[in-house]
Backbone as JSON, one array per atom type, in Angstrom:
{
  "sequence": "XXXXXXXXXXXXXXXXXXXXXXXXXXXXXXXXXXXXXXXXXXXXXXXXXXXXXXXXXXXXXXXXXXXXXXXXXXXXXXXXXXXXXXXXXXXXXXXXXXXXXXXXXXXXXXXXXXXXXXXXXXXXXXXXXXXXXXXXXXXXXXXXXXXXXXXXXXXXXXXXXXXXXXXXXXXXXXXXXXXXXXXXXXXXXXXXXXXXXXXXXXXXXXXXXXXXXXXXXX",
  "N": [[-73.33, 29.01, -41.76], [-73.23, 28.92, -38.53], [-73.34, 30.34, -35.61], [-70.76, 30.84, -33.63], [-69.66, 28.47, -34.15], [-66.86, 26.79, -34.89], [-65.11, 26.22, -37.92], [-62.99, 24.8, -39.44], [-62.0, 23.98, -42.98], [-61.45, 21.17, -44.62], [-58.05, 20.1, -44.55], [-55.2, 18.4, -46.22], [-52.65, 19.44, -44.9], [-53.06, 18.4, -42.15], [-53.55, 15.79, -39.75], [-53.6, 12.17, -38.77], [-51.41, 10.31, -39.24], [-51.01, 7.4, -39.81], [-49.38, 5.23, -39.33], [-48.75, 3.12, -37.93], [-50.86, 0.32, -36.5], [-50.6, 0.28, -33.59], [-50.37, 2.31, -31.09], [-48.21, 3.45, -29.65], [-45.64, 2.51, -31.4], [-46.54, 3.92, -33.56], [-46.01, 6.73, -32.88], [-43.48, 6.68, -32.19], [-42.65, 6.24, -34.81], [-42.92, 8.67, -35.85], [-41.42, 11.48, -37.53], [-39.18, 14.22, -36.21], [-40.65, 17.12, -35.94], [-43.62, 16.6, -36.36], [-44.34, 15.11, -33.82], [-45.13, 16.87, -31.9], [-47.15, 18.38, -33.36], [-49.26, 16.63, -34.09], [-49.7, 15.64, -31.63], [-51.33, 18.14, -30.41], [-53.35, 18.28, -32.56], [-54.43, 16.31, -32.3], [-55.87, 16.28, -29.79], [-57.55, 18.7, -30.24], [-59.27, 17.26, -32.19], [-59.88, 15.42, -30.58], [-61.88, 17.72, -28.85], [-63.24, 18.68, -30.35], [-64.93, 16.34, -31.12], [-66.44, 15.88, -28.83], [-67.49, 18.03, -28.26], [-69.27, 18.19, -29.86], [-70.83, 15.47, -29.6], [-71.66, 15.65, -27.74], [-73.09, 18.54, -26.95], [-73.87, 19.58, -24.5], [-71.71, 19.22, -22.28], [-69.99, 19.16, -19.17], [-67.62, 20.18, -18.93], [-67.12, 21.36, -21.39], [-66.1, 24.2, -21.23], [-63.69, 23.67, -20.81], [-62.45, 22.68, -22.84], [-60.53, 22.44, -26.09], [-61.83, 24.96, -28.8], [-64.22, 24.13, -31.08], [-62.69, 22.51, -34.17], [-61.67, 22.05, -37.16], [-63.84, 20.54, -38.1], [-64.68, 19.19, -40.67], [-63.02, 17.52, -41.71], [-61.79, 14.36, -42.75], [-60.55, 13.02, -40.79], [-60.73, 13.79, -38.85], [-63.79, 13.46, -38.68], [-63.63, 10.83, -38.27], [-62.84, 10.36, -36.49], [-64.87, 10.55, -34.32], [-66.49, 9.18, -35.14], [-66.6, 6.22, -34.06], [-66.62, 4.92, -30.37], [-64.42, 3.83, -30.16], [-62.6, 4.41, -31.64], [-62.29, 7.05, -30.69], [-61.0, 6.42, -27.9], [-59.14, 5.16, -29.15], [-57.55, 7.59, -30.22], [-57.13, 8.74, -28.02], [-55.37, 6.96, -27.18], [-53.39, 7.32, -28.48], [-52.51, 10.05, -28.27], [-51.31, 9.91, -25.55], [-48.78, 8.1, -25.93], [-48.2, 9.9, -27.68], [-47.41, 11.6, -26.14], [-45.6, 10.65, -23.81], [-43.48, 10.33, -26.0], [-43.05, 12.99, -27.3], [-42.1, 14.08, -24.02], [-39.75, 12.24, -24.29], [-37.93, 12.37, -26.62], [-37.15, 15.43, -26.45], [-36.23, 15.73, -24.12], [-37.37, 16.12, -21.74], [-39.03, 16.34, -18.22], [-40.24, 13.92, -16.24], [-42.1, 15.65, -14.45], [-42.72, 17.5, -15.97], [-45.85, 18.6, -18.48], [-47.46, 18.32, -21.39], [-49.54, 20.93, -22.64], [-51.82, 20.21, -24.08], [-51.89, 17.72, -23.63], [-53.17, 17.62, -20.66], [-55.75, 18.44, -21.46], [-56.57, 16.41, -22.72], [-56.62, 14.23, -20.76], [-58.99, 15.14, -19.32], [-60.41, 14.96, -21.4], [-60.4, 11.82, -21.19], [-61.43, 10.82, -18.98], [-63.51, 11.46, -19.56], [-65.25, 9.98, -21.62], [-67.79, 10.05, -24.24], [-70.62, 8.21, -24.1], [-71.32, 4.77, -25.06], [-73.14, 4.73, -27.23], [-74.1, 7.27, -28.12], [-72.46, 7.93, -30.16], [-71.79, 7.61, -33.93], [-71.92, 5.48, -34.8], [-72.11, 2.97, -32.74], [-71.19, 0.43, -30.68], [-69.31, -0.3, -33.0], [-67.12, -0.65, -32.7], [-63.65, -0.66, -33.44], [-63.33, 1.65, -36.59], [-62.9, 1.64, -40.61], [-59.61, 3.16, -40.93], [-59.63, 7.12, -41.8], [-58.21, 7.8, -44.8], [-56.32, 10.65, -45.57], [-55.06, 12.32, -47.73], [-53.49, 12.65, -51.27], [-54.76, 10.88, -53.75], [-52.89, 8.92, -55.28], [-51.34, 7.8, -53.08], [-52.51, 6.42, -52.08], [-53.29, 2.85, -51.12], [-54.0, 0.09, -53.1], [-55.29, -1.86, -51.77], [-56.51, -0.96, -49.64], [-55.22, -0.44, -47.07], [-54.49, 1.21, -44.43], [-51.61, 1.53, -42.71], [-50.31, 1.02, -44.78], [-50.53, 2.7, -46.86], [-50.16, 5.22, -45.4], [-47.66, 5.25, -44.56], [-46.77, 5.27, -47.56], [-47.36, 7.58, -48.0], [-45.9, 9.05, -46.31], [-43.71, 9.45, -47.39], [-43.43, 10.47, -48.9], [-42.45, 13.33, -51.41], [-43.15, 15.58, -50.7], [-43.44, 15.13, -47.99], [-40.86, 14.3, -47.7], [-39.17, 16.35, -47.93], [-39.78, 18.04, -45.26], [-38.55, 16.06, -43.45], [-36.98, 14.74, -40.09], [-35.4, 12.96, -38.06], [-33.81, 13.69, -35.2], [-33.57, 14.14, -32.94], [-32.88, 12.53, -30.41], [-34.03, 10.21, -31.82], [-34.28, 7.64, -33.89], [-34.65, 7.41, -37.47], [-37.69, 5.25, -38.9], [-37.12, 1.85, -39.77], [-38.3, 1.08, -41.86], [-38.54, 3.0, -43.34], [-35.63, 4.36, -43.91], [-34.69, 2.13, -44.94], [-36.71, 2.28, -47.31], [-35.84, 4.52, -48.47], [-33.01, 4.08, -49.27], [-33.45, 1.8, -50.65], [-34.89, 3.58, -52.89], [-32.87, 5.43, -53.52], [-30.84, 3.88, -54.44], [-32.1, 3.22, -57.05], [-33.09, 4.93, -58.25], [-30.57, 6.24, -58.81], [-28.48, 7.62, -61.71], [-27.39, 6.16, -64.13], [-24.21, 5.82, -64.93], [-22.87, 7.26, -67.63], [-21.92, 4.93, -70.45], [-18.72, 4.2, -71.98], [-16.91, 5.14, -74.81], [-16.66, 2.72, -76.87], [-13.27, 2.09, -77.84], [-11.6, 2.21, -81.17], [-11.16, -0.38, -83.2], [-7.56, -1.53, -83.36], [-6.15, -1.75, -86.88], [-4.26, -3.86, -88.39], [-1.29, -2.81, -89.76], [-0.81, -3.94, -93.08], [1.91, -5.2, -94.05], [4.02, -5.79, -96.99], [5.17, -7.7, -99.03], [8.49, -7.82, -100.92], [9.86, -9.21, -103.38], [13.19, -10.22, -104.46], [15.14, -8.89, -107.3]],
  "CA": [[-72.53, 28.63, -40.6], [-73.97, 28.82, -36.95], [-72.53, 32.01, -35.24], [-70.26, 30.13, -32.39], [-69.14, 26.86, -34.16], [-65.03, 26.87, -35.27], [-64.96, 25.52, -38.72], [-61.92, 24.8, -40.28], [-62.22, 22.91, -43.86], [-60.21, 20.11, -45.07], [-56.65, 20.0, -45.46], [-54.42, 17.51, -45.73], [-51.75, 19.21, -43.49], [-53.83, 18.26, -40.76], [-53.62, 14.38, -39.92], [-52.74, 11.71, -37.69], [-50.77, 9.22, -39.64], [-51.55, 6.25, -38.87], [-47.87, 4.46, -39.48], [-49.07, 1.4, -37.03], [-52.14, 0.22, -35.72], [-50.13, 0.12, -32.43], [-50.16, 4.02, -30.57], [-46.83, 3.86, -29.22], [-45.38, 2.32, -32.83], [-47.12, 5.39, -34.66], [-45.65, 7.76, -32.05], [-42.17, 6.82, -32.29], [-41.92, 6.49, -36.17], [-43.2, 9.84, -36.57], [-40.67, 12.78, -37.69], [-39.57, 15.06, -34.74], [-42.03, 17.78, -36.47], [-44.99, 15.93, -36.11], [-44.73, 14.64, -32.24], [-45.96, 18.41, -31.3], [-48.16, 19.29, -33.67], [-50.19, 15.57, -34.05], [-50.28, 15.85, -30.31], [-51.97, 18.8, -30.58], [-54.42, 18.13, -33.03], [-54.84, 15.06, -31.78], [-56.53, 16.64, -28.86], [-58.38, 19.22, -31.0], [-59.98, 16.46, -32.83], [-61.18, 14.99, -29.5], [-62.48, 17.92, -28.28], [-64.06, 18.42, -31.41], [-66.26, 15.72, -31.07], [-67.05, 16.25, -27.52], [-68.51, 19.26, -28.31], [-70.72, 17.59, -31.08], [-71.79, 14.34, -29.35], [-72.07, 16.0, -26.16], [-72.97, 19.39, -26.85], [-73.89, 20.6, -22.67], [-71.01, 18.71, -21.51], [-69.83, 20.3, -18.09], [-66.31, 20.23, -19.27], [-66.72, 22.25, -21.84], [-65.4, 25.45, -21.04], [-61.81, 23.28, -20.32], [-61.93, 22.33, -24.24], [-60.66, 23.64, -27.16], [-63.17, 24.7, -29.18], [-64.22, 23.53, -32.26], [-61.91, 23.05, -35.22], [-61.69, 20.75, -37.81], [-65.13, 19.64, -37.92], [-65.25, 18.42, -41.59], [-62.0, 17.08, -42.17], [-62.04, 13.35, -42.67], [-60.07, 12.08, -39.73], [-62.03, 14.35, -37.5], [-65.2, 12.85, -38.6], [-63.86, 9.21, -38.02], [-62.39, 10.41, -34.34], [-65.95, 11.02, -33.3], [-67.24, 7.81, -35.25], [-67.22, 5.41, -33.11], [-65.9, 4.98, -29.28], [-63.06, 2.6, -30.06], [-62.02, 5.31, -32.49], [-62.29, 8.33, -29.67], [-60.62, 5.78, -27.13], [-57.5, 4.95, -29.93], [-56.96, 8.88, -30.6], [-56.37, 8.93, -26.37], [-54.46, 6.2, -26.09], [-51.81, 7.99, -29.28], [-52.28, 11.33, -27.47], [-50.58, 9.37, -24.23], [-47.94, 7.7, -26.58], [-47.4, 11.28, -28.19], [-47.01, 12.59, -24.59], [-44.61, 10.22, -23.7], [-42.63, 10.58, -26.77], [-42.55, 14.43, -26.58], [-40.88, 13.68, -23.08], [-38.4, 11.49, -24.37], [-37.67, 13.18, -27.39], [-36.82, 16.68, -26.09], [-35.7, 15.87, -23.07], [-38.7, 16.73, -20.67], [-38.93, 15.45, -17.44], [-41.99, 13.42, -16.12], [-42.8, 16.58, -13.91], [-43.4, 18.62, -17.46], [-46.37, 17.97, -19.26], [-48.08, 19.3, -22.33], [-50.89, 21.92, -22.02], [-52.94, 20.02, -24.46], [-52.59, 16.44, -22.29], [-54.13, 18.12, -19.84], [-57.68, 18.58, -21.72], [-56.55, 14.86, -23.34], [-56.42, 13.6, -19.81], [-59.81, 15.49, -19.2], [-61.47, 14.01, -21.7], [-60.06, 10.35, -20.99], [-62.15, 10.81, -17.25], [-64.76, 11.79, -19.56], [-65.23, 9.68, -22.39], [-69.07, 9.72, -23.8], [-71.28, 6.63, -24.12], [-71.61, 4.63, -26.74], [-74.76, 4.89, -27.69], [-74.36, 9.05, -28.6], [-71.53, 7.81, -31.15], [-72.44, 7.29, -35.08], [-72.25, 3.89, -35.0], [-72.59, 2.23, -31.29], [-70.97, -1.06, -31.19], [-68.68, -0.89, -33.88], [-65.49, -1.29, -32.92], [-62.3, 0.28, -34.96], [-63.68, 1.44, -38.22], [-61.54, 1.82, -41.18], [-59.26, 4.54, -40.87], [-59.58, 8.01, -43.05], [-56.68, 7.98, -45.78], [-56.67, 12.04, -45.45], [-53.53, 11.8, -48.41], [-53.78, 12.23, -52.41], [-54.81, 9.17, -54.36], [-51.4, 8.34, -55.6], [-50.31, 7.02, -51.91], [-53.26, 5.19, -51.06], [-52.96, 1.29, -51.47], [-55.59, -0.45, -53.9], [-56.03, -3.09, -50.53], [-57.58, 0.44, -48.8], [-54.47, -0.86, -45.82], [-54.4, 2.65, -43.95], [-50.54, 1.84, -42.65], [-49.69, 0.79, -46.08], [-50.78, 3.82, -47.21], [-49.56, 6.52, -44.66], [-46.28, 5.16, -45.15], [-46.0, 5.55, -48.66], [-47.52, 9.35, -48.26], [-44.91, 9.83, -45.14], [-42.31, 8.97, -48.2], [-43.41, 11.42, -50.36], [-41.56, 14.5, -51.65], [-43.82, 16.33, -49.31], [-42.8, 14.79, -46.63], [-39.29, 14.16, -47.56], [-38.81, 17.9, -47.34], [-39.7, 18.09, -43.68], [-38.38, 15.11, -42.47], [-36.26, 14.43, -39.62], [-35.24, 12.56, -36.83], [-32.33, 14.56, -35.19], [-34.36, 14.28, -31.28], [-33.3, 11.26, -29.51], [-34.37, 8.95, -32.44], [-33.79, 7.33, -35.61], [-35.85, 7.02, -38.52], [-37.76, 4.13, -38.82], [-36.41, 1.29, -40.68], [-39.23, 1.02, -43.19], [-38.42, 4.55, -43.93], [-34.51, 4.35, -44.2], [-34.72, 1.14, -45.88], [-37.2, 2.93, -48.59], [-34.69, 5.72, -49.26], [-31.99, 3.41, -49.19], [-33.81, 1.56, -51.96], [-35.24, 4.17, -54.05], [-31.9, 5.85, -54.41], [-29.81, 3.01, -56.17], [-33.25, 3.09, -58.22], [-33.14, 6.39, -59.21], [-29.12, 6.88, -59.27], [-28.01, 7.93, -62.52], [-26.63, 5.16, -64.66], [-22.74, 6.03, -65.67], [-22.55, 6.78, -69.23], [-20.91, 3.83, -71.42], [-17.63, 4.59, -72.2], [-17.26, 5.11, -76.26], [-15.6, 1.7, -77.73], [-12.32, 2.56, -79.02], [-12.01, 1.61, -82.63], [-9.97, -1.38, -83.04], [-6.47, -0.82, -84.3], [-6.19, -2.47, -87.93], [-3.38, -4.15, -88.65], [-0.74, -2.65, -91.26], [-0.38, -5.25, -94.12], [3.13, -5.34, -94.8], [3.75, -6.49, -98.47], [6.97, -8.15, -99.02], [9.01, -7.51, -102.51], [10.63, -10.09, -103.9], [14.04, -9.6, -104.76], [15.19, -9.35, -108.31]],
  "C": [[-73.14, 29.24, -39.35], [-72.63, 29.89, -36.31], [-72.0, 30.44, -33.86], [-69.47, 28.61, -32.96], [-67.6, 27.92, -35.11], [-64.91, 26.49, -36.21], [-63.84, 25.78, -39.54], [-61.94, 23.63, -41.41], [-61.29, 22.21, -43.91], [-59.3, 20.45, -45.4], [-55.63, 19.37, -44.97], [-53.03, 18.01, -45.19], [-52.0, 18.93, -42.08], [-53.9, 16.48, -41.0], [-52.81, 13.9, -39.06], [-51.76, 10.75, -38.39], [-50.63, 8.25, -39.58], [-50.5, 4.85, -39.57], [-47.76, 3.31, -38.78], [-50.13, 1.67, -36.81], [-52.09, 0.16, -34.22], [-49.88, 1.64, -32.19], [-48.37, 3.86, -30.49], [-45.63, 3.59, -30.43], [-45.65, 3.13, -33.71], [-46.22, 6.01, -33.79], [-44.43, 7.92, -32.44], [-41.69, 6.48, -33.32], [-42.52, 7.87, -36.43], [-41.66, 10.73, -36.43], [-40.49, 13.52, -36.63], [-40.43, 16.04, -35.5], [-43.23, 17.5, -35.98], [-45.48, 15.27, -34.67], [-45.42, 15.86, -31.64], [-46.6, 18.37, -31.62], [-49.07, 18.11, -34.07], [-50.37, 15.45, -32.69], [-51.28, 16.68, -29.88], [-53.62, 18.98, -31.23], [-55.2, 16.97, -32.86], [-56.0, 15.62, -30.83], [-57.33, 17.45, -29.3], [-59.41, 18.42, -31.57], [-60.79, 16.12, -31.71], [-62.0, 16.09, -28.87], [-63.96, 18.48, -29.26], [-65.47, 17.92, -31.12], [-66.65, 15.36, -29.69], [-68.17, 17.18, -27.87], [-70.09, 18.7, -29.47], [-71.07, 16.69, -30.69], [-72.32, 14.33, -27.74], [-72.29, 17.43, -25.78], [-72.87, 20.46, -25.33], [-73.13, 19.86, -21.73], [-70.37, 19.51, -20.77], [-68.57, 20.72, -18.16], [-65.73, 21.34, -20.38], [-66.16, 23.5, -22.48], [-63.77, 25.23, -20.6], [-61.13, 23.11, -21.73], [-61.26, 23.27, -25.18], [-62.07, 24.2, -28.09], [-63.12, 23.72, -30.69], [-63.76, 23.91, -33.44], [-61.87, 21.75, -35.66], [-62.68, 19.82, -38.05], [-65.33, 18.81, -39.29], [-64.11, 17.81, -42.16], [-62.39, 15.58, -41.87], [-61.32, 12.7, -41.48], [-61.04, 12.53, -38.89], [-63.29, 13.62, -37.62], [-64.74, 11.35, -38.14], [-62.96, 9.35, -36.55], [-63.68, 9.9, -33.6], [-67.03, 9.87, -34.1], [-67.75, 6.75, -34.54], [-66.16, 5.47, -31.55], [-64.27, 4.75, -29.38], [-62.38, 3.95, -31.08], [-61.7, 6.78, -31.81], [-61.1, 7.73, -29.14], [-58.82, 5.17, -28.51], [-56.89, 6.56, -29.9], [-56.39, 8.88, -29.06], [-55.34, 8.58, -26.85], [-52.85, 6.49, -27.28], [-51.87, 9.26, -28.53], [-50.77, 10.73, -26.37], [-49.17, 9.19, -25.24], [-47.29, 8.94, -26.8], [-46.47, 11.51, -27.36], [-45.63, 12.43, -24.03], [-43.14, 10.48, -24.62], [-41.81, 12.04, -27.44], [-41.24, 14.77, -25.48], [-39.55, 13.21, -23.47], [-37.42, 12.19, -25.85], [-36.61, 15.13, -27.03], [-36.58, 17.04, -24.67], [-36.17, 16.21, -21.96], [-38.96, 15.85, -19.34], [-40.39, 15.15, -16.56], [-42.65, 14.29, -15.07], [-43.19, 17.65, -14.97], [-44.53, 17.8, -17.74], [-47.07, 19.24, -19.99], [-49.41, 19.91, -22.32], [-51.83, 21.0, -22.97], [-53.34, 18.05, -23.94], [-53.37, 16.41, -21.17], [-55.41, 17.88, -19.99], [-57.42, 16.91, -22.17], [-57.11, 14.12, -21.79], [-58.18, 13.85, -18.89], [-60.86, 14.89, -19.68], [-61.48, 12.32, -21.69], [-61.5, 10.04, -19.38], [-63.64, 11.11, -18.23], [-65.68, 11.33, -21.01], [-66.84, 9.58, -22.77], [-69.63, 8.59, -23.91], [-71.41, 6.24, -25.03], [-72.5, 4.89, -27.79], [-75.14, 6.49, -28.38], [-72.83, 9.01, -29.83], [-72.55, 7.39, -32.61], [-72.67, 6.1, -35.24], [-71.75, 3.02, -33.68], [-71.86, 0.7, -31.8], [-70.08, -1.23, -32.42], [-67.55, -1.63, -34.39], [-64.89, -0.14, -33.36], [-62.78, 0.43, -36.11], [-62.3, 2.24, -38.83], [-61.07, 3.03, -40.76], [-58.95, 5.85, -41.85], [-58.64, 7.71, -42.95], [-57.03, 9.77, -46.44], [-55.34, 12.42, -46.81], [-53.7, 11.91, -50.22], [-53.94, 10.98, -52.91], [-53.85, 8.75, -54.38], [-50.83, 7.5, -54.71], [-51.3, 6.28, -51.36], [-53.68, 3.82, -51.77], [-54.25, 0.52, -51.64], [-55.74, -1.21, -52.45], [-56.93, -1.64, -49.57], [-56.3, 0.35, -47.39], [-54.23, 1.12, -45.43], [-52.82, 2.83, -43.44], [-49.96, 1.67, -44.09], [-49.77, 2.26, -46.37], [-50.5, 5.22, -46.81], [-47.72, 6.56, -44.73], [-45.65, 5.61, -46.43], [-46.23, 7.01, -48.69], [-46.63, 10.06, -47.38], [-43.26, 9.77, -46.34], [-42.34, 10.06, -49.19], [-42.49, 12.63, -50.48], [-41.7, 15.59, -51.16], [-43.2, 16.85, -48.59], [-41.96, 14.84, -46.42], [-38.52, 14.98, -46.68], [-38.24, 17.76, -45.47], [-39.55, 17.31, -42.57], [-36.8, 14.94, -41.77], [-36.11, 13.93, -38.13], [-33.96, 12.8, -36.44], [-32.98, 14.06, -33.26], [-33.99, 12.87, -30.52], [-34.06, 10.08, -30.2], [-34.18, 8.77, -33.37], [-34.89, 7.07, -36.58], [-36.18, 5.85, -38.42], [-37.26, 2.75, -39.53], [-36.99, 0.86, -41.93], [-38.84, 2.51, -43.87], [-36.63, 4.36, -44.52], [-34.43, 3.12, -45.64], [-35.27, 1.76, -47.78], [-36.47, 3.52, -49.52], [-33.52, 4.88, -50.14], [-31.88, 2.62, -51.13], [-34.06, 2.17, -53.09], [-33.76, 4.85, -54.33], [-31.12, 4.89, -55.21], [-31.21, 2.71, -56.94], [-32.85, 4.08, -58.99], [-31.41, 7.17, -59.42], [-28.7, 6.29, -60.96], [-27.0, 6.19, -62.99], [-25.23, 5.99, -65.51], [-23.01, 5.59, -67.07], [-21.5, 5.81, -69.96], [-19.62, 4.8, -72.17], [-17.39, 4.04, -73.62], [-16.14, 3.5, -76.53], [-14.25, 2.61, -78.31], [-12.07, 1.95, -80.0], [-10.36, 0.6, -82.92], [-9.05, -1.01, -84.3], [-6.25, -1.76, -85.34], [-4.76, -2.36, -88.33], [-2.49, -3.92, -89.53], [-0.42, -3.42, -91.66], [0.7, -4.53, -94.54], [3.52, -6.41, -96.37], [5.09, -6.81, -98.96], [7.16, -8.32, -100.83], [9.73, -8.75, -102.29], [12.34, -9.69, -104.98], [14.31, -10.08, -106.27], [16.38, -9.96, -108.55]]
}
């Protein structure tokens, strides 16, 4: 390891979730939990790969440093542009949804929109990305096998790992919003799945008729 670089290995509590392909649709089905701290790393990730596809960028010394360098979303932040340029434009979404969430008023803003907003003015060229021209590539599924969907669908798939028993745990929308309705719905469903079937109630044993036996008189 290179004296000066930040390396933090893989782990899947680190991740953006990628619950739409639409920013502001991811933003506002996430958990209140996760609007802070995917805002956060959100911006970590980008400055991330600032620092690696632009190492003497004049900026810098405004970034965080580097963290998260080998985790799989991080590497597909700093993949291609369109993939830098989506992490913004959920940062913004976050930002917003932070605000609205916790009650913040559009003269607050979050210390790490700041460097987001920094590197938006300072996005690099395409051409110093891994693959120039590519577009949106797929998106890491950062998530145990179990939740990721034979089609490879990356919302399919964040959904069912935002469902998990994990997740369950630490989920809630208490902030100024409601769960989403793919999510409620889920629950909704899996419990009359998994509710207990009422034990059968024992037959009672049918009452047999006393044969009365008639005498004949003598």
């Amino acid at each position: 390891m290179k004296s000066g670089h930040h390396v933090i290995l893989f782990t899947v509590t680190m991740n953006l979730f990628i619950l739409s392909l639409i920013p502001t649709e991811a933003a506002e089905a996430y958990m209140d939990k996760h609007v802070n701290k995917i805002l956060l790393e959100a911006v970590q990730m980008l400055c991330t790969a600032m620092h690696v596809l632009v190492p003497d960028t004049p900026i810098k010394d405004a970034l965080y440093k580097q963290a998260h360098l080998n985790h799989p979303v991080s590497i597909w932040v700093r993949m291609s542009r369109d993939n830098f340029i989506w992490t913004l434009d959920l940062v913004e979404a976050l930002h917003e949804e932070w605000r609205f969430r916790y009650g913040h008023p559009e003269t607050k803003f979050h210390r790490s929109y700041d460097v987001a907003q920094l590197l938006r003015r300072n996005v690099p060229r395409d051409d110093l990305f891994p693959c120039p021209r590519a577009g949106l590539t797929p998106f890491a599924l950062a998530m145990p096998d179990e939740y990721k969907a034979r089609s490879g669908n990356a919302v399919e798939s964040y959904k069912a790992y935002y469902m998990s028993p994990e997740k369950q745990r630490i989920a809630t929308w208490k902030k100024n919003r409601t769960a989403p309705e793919w999510y409620t719905h889920s629950q909704s469903h899996s419990d009359s799945v998994t509710q207990p079937k009422q034990p059968k109630q024992p037959k009672q044993p049918k009452q047999t008729k006393q044969s009365t036996t008639r005498t004949k008189n003598k």
